[in-house]
Each structure stands twice: as C-alpha cells, then as structure tokens.
C-alpha positions as CSV (number, residue, x, y, z in Angstrom):
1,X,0.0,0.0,0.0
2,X,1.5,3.5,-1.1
3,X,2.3,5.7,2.0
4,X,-0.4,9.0,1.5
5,X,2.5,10.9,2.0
6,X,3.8,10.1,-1.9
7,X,0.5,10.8,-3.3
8,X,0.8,14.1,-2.2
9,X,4.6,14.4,-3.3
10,X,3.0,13.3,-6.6
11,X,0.2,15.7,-6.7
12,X,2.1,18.5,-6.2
13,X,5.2,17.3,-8.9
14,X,2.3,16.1,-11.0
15,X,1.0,20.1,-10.9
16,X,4.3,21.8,-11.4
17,X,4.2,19.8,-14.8
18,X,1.0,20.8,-15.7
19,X,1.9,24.4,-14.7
20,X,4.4,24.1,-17.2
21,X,2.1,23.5,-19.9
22,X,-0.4,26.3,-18.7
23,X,2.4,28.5,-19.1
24,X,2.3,27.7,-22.8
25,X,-1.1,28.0,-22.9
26,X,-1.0,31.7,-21.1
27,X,1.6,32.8,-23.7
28,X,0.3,31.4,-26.5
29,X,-3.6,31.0,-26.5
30,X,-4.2,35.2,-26.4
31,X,-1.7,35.7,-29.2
32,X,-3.1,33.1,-31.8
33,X,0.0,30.5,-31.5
34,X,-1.4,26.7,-32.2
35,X,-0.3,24.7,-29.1
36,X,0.8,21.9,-31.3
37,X,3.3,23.9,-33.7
38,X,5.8,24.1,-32.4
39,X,5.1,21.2,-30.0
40,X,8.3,22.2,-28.4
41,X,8.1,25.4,-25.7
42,X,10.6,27.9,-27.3
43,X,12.1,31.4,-25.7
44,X,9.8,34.5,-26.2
45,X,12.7,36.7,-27.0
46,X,14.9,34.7,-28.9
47,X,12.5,31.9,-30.4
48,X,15.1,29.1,-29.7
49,X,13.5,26.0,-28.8
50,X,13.9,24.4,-25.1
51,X,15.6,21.5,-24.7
52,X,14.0,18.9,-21.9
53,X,16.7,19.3,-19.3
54,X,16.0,23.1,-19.2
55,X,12.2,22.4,-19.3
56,X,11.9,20.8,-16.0
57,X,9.2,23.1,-13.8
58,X,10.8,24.8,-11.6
59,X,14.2,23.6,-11.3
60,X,15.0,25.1,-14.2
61,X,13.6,28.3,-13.6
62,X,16.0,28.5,-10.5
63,X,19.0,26.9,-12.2
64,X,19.0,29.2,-15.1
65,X,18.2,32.3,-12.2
66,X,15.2,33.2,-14.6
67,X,16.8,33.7,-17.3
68,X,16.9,31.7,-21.6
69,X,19.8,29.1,-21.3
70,X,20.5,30.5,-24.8
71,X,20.5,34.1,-25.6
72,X,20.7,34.8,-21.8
73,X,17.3,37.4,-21.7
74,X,15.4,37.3,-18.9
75,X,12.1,34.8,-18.5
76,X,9.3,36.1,-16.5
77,X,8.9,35.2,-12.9
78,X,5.3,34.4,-14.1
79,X,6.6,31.0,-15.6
80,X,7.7,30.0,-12.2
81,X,4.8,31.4,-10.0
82,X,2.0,29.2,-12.1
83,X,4.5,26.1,-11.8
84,X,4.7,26.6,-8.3
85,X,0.8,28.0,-7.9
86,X,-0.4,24.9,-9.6
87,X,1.2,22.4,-8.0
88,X,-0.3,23.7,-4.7
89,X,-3.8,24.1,-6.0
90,X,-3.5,20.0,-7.1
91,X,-1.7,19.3,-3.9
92,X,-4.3,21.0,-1.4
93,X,-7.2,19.5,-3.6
94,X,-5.8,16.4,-3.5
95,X,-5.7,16.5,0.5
96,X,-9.1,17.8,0.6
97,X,-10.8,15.5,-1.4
98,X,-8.9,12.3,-2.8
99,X,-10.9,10.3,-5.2
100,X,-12.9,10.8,-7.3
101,X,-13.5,14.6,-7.3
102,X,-9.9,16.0,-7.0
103,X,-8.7,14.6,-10.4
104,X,-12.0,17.0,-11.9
105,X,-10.9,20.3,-9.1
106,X,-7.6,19.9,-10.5
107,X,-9.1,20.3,-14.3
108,X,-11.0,23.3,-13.0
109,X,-8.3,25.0,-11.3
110,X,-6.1,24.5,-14.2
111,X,-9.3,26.8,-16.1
112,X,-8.9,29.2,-13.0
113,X,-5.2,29.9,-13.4
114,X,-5.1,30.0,-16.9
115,X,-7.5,32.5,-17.4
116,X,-5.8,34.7,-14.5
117,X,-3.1,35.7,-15.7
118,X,-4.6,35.8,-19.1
119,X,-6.5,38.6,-18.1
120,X,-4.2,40.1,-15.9
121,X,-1.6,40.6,-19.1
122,X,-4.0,40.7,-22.1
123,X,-7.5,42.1,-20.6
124,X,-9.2,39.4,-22.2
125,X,-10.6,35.2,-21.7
126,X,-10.1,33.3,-24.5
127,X,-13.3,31.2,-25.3
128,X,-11.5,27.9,-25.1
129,X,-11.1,28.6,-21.7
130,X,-14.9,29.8,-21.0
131,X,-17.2,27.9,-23.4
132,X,-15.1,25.0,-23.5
133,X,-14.9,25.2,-19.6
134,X,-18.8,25.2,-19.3
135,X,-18.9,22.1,-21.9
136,X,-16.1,20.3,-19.8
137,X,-18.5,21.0,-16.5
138,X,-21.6,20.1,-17.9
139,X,-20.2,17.1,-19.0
140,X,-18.4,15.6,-16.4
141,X,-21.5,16.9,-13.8
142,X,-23.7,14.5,-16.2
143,X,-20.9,11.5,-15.5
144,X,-19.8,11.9,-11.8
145,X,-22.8,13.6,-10.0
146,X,-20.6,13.8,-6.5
147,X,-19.9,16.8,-8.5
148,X,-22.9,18.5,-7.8
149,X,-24.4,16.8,-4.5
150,X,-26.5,14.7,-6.1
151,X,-26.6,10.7,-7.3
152,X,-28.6,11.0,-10.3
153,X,-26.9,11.3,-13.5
154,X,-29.5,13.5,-15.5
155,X,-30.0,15.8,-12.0
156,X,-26.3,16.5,-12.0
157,X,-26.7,17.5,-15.5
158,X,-29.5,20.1,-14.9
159,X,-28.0,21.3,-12.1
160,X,-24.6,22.4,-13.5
161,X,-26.3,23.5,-16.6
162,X,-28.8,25.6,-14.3
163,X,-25.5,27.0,-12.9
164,X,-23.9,27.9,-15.8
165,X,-27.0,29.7,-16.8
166,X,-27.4,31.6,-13.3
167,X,-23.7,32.8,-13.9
168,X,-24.0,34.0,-17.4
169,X,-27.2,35.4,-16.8
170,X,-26.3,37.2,-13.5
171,X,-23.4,39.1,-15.2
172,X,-24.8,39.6,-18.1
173,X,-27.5,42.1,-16.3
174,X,-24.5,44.4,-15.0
175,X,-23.2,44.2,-18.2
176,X,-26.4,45.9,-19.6
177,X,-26.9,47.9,-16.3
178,X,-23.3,49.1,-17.0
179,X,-23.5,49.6,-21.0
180,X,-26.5,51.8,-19.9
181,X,-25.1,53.4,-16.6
182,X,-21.8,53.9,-18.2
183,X,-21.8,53.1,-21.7
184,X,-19.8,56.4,-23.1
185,X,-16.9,59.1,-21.9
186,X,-16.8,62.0,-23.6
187,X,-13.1,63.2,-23.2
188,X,-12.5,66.9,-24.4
189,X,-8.8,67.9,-24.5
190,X,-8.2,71.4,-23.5
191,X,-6.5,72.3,-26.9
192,X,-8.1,70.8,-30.1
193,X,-6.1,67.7,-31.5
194,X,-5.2,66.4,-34.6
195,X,-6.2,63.0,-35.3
196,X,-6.3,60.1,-38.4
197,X,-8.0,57.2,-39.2
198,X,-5.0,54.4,-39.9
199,X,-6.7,51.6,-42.2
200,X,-5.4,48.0,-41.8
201,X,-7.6,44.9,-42.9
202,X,-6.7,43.1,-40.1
203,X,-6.3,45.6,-37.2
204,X,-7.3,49.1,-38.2
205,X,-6.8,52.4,-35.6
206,X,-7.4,55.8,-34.4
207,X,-4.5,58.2,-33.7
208,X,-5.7,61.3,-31.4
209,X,-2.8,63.7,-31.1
210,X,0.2,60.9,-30.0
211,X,-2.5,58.1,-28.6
212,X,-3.1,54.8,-30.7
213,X,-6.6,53.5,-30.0
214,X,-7.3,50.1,-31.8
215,X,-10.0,49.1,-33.4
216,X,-11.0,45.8,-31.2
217,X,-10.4,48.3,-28.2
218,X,-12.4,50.7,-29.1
219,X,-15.5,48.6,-29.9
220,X,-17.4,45.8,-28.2
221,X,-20.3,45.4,-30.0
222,X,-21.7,45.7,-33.5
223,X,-23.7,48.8,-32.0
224,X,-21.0,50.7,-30.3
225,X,-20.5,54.5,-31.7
226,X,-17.8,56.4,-31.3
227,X,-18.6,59.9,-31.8
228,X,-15.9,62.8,-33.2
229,X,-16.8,66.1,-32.3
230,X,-14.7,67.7,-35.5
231,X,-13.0,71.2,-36.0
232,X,-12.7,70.3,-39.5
233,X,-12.0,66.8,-40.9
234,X,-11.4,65.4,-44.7
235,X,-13.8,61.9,-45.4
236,X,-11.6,60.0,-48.7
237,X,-10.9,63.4,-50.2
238,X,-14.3,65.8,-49.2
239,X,-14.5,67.9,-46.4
240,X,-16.8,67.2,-43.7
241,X,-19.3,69.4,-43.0
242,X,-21.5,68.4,-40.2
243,X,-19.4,68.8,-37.1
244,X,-19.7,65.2,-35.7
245,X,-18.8,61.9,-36.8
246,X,-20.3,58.7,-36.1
247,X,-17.9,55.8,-36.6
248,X,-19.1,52.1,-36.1
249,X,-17.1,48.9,-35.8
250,X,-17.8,48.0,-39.4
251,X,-18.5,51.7,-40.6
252,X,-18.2,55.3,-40.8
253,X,-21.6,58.2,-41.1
254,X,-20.7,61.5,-41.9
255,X,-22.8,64.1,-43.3
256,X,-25.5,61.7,-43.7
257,X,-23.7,59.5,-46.2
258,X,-22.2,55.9,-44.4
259,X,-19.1,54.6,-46.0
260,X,-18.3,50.6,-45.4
261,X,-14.9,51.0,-43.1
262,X,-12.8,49.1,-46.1
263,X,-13.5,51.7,-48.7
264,X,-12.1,54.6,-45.7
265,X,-8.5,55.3,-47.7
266,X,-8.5,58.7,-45.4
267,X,-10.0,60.4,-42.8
268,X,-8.0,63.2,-41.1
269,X,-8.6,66.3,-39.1
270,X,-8.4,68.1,-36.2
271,X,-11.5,67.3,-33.0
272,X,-12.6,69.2,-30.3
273,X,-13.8,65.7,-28.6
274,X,-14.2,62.8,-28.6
275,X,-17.0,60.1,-26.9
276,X,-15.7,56.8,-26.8
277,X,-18.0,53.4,-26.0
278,X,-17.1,51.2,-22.9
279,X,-18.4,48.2,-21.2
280,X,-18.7,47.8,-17.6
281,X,-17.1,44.9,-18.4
282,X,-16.2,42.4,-20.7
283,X,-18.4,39.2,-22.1
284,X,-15.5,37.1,-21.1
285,X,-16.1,37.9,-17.6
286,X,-19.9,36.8,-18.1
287,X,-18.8,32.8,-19.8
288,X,-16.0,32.8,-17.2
289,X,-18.9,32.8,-14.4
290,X,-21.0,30.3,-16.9
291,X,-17.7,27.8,-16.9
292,X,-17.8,28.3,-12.6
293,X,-21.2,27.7,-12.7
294,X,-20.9,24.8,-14.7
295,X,-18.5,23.0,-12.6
296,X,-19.6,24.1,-9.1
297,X,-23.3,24.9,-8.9
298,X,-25.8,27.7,-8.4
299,X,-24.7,28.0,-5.0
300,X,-21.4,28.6,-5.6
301,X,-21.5,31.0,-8.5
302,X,-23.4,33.4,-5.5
303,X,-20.7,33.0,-3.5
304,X,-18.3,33.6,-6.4
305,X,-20.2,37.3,-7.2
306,X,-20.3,38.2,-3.7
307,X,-16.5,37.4,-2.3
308,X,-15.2,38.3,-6.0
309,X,-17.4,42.1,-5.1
310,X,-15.5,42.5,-1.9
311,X,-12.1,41.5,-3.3
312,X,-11.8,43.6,-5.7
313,X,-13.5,46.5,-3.8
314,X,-10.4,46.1,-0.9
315,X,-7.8,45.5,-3.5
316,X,-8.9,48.1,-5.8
317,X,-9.8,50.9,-2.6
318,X,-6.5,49.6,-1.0
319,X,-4.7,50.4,-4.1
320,X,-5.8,54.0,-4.4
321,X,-5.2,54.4,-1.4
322,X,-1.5,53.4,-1.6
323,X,-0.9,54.8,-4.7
324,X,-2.9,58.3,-3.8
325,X,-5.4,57.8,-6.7
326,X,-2.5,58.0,-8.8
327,X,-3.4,53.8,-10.1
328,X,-4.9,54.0,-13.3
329,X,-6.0,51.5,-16.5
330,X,-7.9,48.6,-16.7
331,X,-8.8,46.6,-14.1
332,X,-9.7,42.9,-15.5
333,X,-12.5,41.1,-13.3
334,X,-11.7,37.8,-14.0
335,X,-9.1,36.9,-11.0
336,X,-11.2,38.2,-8.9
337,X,-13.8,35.9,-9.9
338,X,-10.9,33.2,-10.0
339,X,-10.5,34.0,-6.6
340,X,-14.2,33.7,-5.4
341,X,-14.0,30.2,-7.0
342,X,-11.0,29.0,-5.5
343,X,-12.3,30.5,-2.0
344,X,-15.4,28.1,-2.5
345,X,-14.0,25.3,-3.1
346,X,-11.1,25.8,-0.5
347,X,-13.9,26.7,2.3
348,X,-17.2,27.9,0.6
349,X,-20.0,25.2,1.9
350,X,-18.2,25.9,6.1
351,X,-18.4,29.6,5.0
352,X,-21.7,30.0,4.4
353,X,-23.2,27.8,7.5
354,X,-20.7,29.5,9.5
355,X,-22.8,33.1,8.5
356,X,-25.7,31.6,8.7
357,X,-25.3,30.3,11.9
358,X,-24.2,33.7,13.1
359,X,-28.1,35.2,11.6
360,X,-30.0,32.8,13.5
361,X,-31.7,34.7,16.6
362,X,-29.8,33.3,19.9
363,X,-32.8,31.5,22.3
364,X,-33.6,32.8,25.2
C-alpha cells in the first residue's frame, strides 16, 4: 500500500508539470499560436526552442536564475509562480478531497489559473477557456454527479447547466446595467487635437494627437459608436461638413452618407472631442462565471459574485489608497472571480453555515 505521504509528493510534482504547460497556454492561446506547432516550448525573446533538461518546472527556472539558457534574456517570474501556484492548488485539492473529485478540481483549477493571468496581461478570456470550460462542467456533472451533490446522473446535468446559466445570466445584467449606466466618456482635450483614421484589414486604428486607440479596443459590440466632435476633418478626399462623426465597428456616417470602413482610404482632421464606447465589463467575464457555474453549482456562483465584489472593492480601494489615486488602467475582473472560485472550493459550503449560523436569533 502506497504511503499518503507520496500521493501528495506526486500531486504537487504532477502540478508543477502541468503548470508548465499552462504556461504555454498563457503565452500562446491570447496571441493566436497553435499549441501543437511548435510542439516544443521555445524562448519568447529569442524563439530558440527548449531542450528537456532546461524544461523541468521549476528547477529550471532556479538553475538558469530566470533567465533563456540561450541568448541569456530574462524569463518572466510568471513562468515560475503558475508552476509553483499549480502544483499547490493540485496538492491541497488532492488533501481535501482524494478520489474521485480532485482529479476534476484539479481540471478546474487548471481553467482558474489559466485565465488569470490571461487577463491580468491581455485584458481578455479566451473562449476555449470559458465555453469549452462550461462544456467540460456540464459534461463531467452529467458522469460523476458527486460533482454536484446529487446521485442522479440527468440531475447533476441540470444542475450544472442551471449553474452555468445563473452565472452567465447574472453578469450579463451588469453588463447591460453598466453599458447603460456607463456606456460612453466624452473626453474633451483642453487644446483641439489632430487625429487620423490608420486603415489595416486586419487591425485598423485611431490616432488622437500621439495616442493609438485600436479598433478591437475601441468597440465591443456591433452597436458601439464612437462619436468625433470635428474642428474640420477630410472623409476619402471631401471635407466634412456636419461637425460630428459617427464611426461604427464596421463603418463610418458622416454628413449623412455611411461609408463601409474598407473603402475609408483617409480620414484626417483636427477634433474638439471625442465620446468613446465602454463596457462595464467584458463578455468574457460573463462565460467565465457560466464555466464556474458549470463546474460548481448555483450555489457557488453566488458566492463567487459576492466574495469576487468585496475583493476587488479592498484590493482596488486599498490600491488607491496606496498609490494616492495615482493607479490608473484597466482593471480585468476575471481573477477576482478566479479567486471567489477558489475561495469556494477551499472553504465555501463551512463559509456559508458559518454566517448563517451567526443570523440565527440566539434562544432565550
């Protein structure tokens, strides 16, 4: 009989490994590289591919002191906080709870991590990570019920599809409450600025004075406008007489004629302001909550909105606080929601009959 003590040696070098190949997946996956070619991992800086015995998770990362074996640049500590990160997520889910549910935890956590720091770098969570998430939990809900609670097979299945549905949905309303609470910022500079439209099939932009604003940054939807407020601006060779601009995703209206945004060869002026479109957040956030959902149940997605809405209040007050308001950019809500999943699974259920407990009137 094994000692327990080597199954949790092997959980945790079984998730540094793993963690090695999330780490190909969090460079990769956001910037459009197939996973299979190359099949070997290769420096970021100087494309060399990396031989086995400076692959080995962790070790390697301290051996080479962070840095390619071959051009000598420096690799991100990242590499070597998921390696470590995941190998104590499958270690402590392991100890908590064995077989057969820590083999699926460890699938999900691998989703969790994955899609952290893919947000934290790129702002974004790729759908392979959200839709196929919710398929995985559906799925494998419908074949080990344990998952949700239950011991029926098609019960399971409704339940983790009624929690993916509760997740999606539930986001889904701030993201409407936000698009109409918040859905435009006018921003007026206090000298007028030149600006040009920069056509590219694949990624076309908008330069204000020296900003670059991308296309797929700019827009979210199909309906986003972005308004120019114009001194004087030139539309593929005619001069623009109304004063404002509306520019869509796919097109631009000006002077009540639209042009298709391939046939734009020029459009150049100088603006008094501009109103840009914005989201409350993004619809990755919303399938990232579906894929939660999916694997952990109404209950927990709840839970998940609720801790991940304190979190990020702290963190985010805490950091204004520290910085003196002077933190700015993006904040991606997807950790945060990591985090009120991992939080659940780590101590959700005690959690909430712990606060419970504490509402129930004390008897006399």
């Amino acid at each position: 009989m094994t000692p327990p003590g080597v199954h949790a040696v092997f959980a945790f070098l079984f998730g540094a490994v793993v963690g090695s190949f999330l780490n190909a997946c969090i460079h990769r996956l956001p910037r459009g590289i197939s996973l299979d070619n190359p099949r070997r991992s290769f420096c970021p800086h100087c494309k060399a591919a990396i031989p086995w015995h400076r692959n080995l998770p962790i070790i390697s990362w301290l051996l080479l002191r962070g840095r390619c074996g071959s051009c000598g640049a420096p690799i991100s500590p990242r590499y070597l906080l998921v390696e470590i990160l995941t190998g104590a997520a499958f270690l402590a889910l392991w100890l908590k709870f064995g077989l057969p549910l820590a083999p699926i935890y460890a699938l999900f956590a691998a989703l969790l991590i994955t899609a952290t720091f893919i947000d934290f770098e790129h702002y974004i969570i790729p759908d392979r990570i959200t839709l196929g998430g919710t398929a995985a939990g559906i799925a494998l809900s419908a074949a080990l019920p344990a998952l949700m609670g239950v011991a029926s097979h098609w019960q399971a299945a409704l339940l983790s599809v009624a929690g993916a549905v509760l997740g999606a949905g539930l986001l889904w309303l701030v993201v409407e409450a936000g698009k109409l609470a918040f859905g435009r910022k006018r921003i007026a500079p206090p000298e007028p600025q030149p600006f040009r439209f920069e056509p590219d099939p694949e990624n076309p932009r908008l330069v204000i004075g020296e900003e670059s604003w991308p296309w797929q940054e700019i827009f979210s939807r199909e309906s986003d406008a972005l308004l120019i407020e114009c001194e004087h601006a030139v539309l593929n060779g005619a001069a623009v007489r109304d004063g404002t601009v509306r520019v869509y995703f796919n097109r631009m209206v000006a002077d009540a004629r639209e042009t298709p945004i391939e046939e734009v060869r020029e459009f150049t002026g100088v603006l008094r302001a501009v109103v840009i479109p914005r989201e409350a957040m993004g619809l990755g956030d919303v399938k990232f909550l579906a894929c939660i959902g999916a694997f952990l149940g109404w209950q927990a997605v709840l839970f998940t909105v609720a801790t991940s809405s304190v979190a990020g209040a702290l963190i985010g007050g805490g950091t204004m606080l520290l910085t003196r308001g002077r933190a700015g950019g993006r904040i991606p809500y997807g950790p945060y929601l990591a985090l009120g999943a991992a939080l659940w699974l780590v101590c959700g259920p005690e959690a909430i009959r712990w606060y419970l407990a504490l509402l129930r009137p004390i008897a006399p």
